[in-house]
C-alpha positions as MATLAB code, in Angstrom:
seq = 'XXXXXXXXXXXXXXXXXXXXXXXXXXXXXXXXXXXXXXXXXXXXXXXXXXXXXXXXXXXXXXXXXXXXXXXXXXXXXXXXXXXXXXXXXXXXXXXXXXXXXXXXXXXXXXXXXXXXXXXXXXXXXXXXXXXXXXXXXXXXXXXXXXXXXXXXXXXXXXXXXXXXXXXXXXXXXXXXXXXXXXXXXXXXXXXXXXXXXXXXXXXXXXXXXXXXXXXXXXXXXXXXXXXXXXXXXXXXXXXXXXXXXXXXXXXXXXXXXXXXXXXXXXXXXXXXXXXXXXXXXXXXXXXXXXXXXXXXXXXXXXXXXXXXXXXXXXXXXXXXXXXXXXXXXXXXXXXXXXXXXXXXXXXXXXXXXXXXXXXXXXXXXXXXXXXXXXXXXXXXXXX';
ca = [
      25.721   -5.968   -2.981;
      22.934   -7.562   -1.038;
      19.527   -5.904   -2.808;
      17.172   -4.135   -1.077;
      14.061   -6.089   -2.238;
      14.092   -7.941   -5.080;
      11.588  -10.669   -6.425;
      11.824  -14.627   -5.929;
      10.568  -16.229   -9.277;
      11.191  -19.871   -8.410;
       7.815  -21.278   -9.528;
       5.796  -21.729  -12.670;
       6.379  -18.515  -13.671;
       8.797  -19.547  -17.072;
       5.882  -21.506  -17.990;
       3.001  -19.896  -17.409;
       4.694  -16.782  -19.677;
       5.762  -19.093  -22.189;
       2.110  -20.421  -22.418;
       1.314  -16.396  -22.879;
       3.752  -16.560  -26.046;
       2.794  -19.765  -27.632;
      -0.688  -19.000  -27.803;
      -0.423  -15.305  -28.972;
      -2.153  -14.548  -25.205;
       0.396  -11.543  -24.166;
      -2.422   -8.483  -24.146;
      -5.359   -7.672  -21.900;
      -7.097  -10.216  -22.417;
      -6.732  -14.004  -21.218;
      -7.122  -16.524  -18.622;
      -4.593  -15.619  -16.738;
      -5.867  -12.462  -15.959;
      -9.268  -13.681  -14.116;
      -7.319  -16.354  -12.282;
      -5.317  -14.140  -10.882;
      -8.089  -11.612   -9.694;
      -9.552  -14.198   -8.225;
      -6.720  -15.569   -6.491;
      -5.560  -12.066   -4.887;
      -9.140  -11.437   -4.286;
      -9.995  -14.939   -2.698;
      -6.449  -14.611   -0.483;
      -7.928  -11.357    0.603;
     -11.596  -12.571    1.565;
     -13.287  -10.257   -1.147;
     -15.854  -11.771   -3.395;
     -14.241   -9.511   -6.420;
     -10.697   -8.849   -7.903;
     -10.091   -6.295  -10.606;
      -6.419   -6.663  -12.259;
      -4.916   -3.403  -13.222;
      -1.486   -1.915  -14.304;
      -0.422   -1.116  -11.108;
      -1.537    0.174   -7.379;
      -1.495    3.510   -8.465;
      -4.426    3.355  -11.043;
      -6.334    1.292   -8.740;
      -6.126    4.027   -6.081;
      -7.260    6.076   -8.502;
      -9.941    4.217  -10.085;
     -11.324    3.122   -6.620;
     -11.669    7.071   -5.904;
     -13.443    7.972   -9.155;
     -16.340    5.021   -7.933;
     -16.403    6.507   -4.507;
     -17.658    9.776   -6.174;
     -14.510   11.804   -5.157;
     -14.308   14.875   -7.185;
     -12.202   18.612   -7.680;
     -14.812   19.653   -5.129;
     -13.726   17.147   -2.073;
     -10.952   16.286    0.163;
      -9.385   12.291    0.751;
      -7.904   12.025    3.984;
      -4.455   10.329    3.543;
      -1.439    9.620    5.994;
       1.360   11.855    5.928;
       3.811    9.102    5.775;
       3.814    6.677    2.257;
       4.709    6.400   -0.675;
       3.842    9.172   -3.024;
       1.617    7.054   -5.132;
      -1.288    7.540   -2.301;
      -1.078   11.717   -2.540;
      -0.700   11.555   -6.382;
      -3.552    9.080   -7.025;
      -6.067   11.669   -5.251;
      -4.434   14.671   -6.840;
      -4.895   13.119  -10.372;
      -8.977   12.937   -9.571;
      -8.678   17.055   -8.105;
      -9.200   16.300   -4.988;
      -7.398   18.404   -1.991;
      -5.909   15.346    0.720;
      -6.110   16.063    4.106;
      -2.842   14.687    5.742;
      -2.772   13.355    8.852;
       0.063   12.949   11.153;
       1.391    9.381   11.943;
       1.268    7.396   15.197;
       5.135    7.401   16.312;
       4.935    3.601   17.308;
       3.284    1.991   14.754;
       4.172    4.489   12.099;
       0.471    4.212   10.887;
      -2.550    7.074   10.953;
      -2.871    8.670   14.376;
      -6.689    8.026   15.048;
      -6.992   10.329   18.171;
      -5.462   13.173   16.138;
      -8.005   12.301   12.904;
     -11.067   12.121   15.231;
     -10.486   15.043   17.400;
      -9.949   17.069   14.011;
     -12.633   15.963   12.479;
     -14.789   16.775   15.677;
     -13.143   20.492   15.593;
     -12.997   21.232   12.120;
     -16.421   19.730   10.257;
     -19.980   20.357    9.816;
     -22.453   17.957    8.830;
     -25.158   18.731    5.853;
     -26.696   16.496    3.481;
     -26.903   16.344    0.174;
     -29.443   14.663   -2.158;
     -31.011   12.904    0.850;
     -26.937   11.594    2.054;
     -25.146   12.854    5.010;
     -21.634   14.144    4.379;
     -19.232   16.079    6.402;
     -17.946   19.223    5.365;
     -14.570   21.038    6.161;
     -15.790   24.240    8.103;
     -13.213   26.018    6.614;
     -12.910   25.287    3.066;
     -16.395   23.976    2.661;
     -15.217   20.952    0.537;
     -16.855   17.654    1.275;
     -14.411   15.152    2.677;
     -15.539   12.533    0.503;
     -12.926    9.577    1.452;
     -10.384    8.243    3.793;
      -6.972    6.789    2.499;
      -5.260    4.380    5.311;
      -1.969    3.336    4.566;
      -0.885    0.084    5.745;
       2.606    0.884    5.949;
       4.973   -1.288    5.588;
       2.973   -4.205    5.478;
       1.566   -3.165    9.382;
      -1.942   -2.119    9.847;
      -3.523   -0.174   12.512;
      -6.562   -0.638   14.712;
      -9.294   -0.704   11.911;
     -12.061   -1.141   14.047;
     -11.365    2.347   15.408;
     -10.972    4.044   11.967;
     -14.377    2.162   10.477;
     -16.155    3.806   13.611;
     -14.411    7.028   12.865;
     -15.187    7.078    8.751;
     -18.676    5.837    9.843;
     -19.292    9.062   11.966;
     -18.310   11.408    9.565;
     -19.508    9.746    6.007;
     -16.564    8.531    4.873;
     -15.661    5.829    2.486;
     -12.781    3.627    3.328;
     -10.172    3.195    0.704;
      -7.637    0.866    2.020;
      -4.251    1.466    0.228;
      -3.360   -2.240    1.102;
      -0.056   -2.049   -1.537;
       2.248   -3.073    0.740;
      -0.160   -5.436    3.277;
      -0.694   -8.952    1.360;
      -1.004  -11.489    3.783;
      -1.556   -8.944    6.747;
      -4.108   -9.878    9.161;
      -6.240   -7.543   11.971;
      -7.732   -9.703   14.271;
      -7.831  -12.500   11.558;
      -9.863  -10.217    8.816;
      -7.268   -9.515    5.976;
      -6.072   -5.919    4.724;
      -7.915   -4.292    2.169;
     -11.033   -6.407    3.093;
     -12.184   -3.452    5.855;
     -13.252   -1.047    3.466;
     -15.286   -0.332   -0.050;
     -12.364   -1.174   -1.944;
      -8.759   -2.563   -0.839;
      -5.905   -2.131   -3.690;
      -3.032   -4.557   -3.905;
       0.341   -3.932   -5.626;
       2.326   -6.020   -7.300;
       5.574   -3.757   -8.175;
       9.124   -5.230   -8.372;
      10.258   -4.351   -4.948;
       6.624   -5.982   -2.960;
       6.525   -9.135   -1.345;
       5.324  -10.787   -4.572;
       5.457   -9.487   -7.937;
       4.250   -8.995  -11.697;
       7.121   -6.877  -12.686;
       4.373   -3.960  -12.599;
       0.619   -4.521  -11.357;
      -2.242   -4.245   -9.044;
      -5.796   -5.644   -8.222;
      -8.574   -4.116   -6.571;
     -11.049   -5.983   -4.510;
     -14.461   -5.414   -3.076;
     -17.482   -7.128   -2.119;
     -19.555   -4.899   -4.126;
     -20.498   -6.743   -7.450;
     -21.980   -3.877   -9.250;
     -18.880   -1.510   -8.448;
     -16.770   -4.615   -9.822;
     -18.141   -4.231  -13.266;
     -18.258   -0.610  -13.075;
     -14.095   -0.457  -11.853;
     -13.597   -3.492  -14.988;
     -15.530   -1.399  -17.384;
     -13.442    1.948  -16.734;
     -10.373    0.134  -16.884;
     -10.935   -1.109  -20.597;
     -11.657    2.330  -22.069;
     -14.912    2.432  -20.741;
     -15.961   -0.169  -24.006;
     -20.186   -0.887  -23.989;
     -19.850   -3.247  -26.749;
     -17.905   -6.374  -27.479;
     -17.991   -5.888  -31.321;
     -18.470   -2.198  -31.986;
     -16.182    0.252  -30.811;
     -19.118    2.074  -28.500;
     -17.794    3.486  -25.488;
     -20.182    4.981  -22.580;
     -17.981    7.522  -20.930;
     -14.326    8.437  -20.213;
     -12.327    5.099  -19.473;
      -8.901    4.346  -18.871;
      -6.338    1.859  -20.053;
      -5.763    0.834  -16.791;
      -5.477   -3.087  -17.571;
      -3.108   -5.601  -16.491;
      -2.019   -7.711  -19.468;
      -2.568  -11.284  -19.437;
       1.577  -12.137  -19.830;
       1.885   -9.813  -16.255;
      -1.047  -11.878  -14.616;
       0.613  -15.410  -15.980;
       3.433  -13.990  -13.527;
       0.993  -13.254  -10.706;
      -0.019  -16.680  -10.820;
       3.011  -18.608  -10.497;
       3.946  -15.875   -7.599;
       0.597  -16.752   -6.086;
       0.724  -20.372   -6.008;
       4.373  -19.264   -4.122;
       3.096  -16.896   -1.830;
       2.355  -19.090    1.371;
       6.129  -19.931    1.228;
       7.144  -16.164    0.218;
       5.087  -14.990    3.228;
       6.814  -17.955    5.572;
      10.357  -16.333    4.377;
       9.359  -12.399    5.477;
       8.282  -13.954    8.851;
      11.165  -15.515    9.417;
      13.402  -12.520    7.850;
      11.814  -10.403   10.084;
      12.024  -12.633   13.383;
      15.679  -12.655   12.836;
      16.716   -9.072   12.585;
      14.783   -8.613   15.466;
      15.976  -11.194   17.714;
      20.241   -9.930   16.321;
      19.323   -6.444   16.685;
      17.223   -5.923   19.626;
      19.999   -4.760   22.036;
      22.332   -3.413   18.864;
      23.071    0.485   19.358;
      19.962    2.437   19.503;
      17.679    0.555   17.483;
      14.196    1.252   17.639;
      11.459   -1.123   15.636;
       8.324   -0.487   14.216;
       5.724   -1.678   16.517;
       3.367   -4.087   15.708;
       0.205   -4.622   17.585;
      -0.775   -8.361   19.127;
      -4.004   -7.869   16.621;
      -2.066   -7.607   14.270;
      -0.429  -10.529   12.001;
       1.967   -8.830    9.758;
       3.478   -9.601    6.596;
       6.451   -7.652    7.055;
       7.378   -6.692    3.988;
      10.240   -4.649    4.361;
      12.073   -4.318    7.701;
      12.726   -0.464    8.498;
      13.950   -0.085   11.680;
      14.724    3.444   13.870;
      17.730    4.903   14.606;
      19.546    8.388   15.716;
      22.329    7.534   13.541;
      20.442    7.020   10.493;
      22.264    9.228    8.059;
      25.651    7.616    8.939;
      24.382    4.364    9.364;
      22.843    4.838    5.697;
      26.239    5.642    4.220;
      28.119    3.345    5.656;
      26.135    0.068    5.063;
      25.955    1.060    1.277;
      29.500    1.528    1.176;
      30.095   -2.037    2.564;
      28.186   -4.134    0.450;
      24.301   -3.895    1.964;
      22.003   -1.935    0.104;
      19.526    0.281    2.594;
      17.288    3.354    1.890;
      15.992    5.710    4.033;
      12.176    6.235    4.581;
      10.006    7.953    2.468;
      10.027   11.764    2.406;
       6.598   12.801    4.993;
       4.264   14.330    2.341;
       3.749   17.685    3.304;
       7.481   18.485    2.860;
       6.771   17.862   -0.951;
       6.444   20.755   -2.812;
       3.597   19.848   -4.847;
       1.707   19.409   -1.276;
       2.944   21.918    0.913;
       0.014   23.769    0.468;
      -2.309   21.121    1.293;
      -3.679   20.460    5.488;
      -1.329   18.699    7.436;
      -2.790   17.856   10.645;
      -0.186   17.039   13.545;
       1.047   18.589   16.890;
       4.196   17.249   17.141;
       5.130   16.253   14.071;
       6.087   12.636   14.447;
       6.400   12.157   10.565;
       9.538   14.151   10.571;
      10.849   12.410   13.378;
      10.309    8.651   11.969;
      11.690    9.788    8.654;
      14.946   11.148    9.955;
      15.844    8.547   11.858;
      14.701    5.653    9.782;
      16.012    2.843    7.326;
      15.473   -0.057    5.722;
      17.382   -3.042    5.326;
      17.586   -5.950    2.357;
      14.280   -8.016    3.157;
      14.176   -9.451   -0.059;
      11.638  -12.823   -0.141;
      14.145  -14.692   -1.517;
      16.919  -13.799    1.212;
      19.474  -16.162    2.438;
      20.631  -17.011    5.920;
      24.085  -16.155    4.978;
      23.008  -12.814    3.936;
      20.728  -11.612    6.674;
      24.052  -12.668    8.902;
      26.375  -10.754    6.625;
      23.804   -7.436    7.548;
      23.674   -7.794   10.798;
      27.200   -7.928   11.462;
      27.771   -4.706    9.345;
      25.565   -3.159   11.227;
      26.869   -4.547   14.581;
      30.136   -3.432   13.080;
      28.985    0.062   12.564;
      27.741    0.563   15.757;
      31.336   -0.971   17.874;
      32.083    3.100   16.706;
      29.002    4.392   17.550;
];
């Protein structure tokens, strides 16, 4: 079975972990922990890194700094992964989701500005502007973009938008390291970006994430909360709630090697992804995700459209090449039915029935990419 995305440990990782074990360095604390905030945070042009378990808790963390509360609502895509939705339900917050662009499978901006021009009021509070749903009279305190799939929309356009109506920018960058808009990197736009570093991403810790900002004093505050909230280095004093939320130095040793790797790892997605586009460009119905000329991708995983979907699905599974469809749009989850979903046409349910992804592992061979795309040429000779 070809894998679906798997990672490519070909570097110093074996020694960098095996420095972690002879020197008793395998907790949260360790060198290889600030060198490789600093590296994800240097990569991504922010002055700050903050190393934590994974992308989730960094969502979440990045929330709790923007002041996001049971009283507000985060405005979120309706297509990702679930981590996005569940990191702003575990702070109480209500999301807001917004309908997807059918291209570019990110945020639809003219939908998210024309309903924020219909549906809020501004008022301020303690001497700050905010906007207010008209309707539920909950503050919408943040906005979530998604950069799905490693592609990123037009973030001019949504800085102008979160500008307008008070909103911090929390980039959910998880899948975007080493995506560019107009040069500027993801996560970078915003007060915070969060990076993951899950098995299945482009490079990986095994399990991991690191937030970034340019904001020093929110650094300390977002590296204090993630080690229990501890005021004291020798007493066990601790200032308010915290979280053990820390990436462990024998994880980051991993992040390092993959780091010093990931010029080469991103060179191997680019290529990966220029070949199933030049084989299956005129294969069947295929449909790809578009990607903007602003816009320097790291395509992460390649997910491509298709009315036979379902079939398609089955079949390449059956033979050998391990796909998935897309993620389930949000507000079809029970747990968020109840919550606004913003759309006229519903676009989310159209990408997800009709899309898939194929293996875009880092690490993927020549011989393998061939081996899909002649299974799915084959598939289609019936199709």
């Amino acid at each position: 079975m070809i894998p679906l995305s798997v990672p490519f440990l070909n570097g110093n990782e074996w020694k960098y972990v095996k420095d972690c074990l002879d020197t008793g360095w395998i907790s949260s604390a360790g060198s290889y922990v600030n060198q490789f905030e600093q590296q994800v945070a240097h990569y991504a042009g922010a002055k700050y890194g903050i190393a934590c378990m994974n992308g989730t808790v960094g969502l979440h963390i990045a929330q709790i700094l923007s002041g996001v509360t049971a009283d507000d609502h985060v405005i979120a895509p309706n297509i990702t992964f679930i981590a996005t939705l569940n990191a702003i339900k575990y702070t109480g917050a209500s999301p807001i989701l917004i309908d997807v662009d059918p291209k570019n499978w990110q945020m639809d901006l003219d939908l998210l500005d024309a309903y924020l021009g219909d549906n809020t009021i501004e008022k301020e509070v303690d001497g700050i502007l905010y906007s207010f749903h008209k309707s539920t009279n909950k503050c919408i305190k943040a906005i979530m973009p998604v950069h799905v799939l490693g592609n990123i929309g037009d973030m001019n356009r949504l800085q102008e938008i979160a500008t307008a109506f008070h909103l911090d920018v929390i980039e959910d960058s998880t899948e975007a390291l080493g995506t560019l808009f107009q040069g500027k990197h993801a996560g970078s736009f915003g007060k915070f970006g969060v990076f993951s570093f899950n098995g299945n991403k482009i490079i990986s810790t095994g399990g991991g994430g690191v937030i970034v900002t340019d904001d020093e004093e929110l650094a300390k505050k977002a590296k204090h909360l993630t080690t229990q909230a501890k005021a004291s280095a020798m007493e066990y004093l601790h200032d308010e709630i915290g979280y053990n939320y820390r990436l462990v130095n024998v994880l980051a040793a991993i992040g390092v090697a993959q780091m010093e790797e990931f010029p080469t790892l991103l060179e191997n997605k680019k290529r990966m992804d220029s070949y199933y586009r030049s084989q299956l460009s005129a294969v069947g119905d295929i449909e790809f995700q578009y990607v903007s000329p602003d816009v320097e991708a790291n395509c992460w995983l390649f997910t491509f459209r298709t009315k036979h979907m379902r079939e398609l699905l089955a079949y390449l599974n059956e033979n050998g090449v391990q796909s998935r469809p897309f993620w389930v749009p949000m507000n079809q989850l029970e747990m968020f039915k109840e919550d606004i979903y913003v759309s006229t046409d519903d676009h989310s349910n159209q990408v997800y029935q009709t899309s898939i992804s194929i293996p875009s592992s880092a690490g993927i061979s020549l011989s393998q990419m061939e081996t899909v795309v002649q299974t799915i040429k084959a598939f289609y000779t019936t199709h």
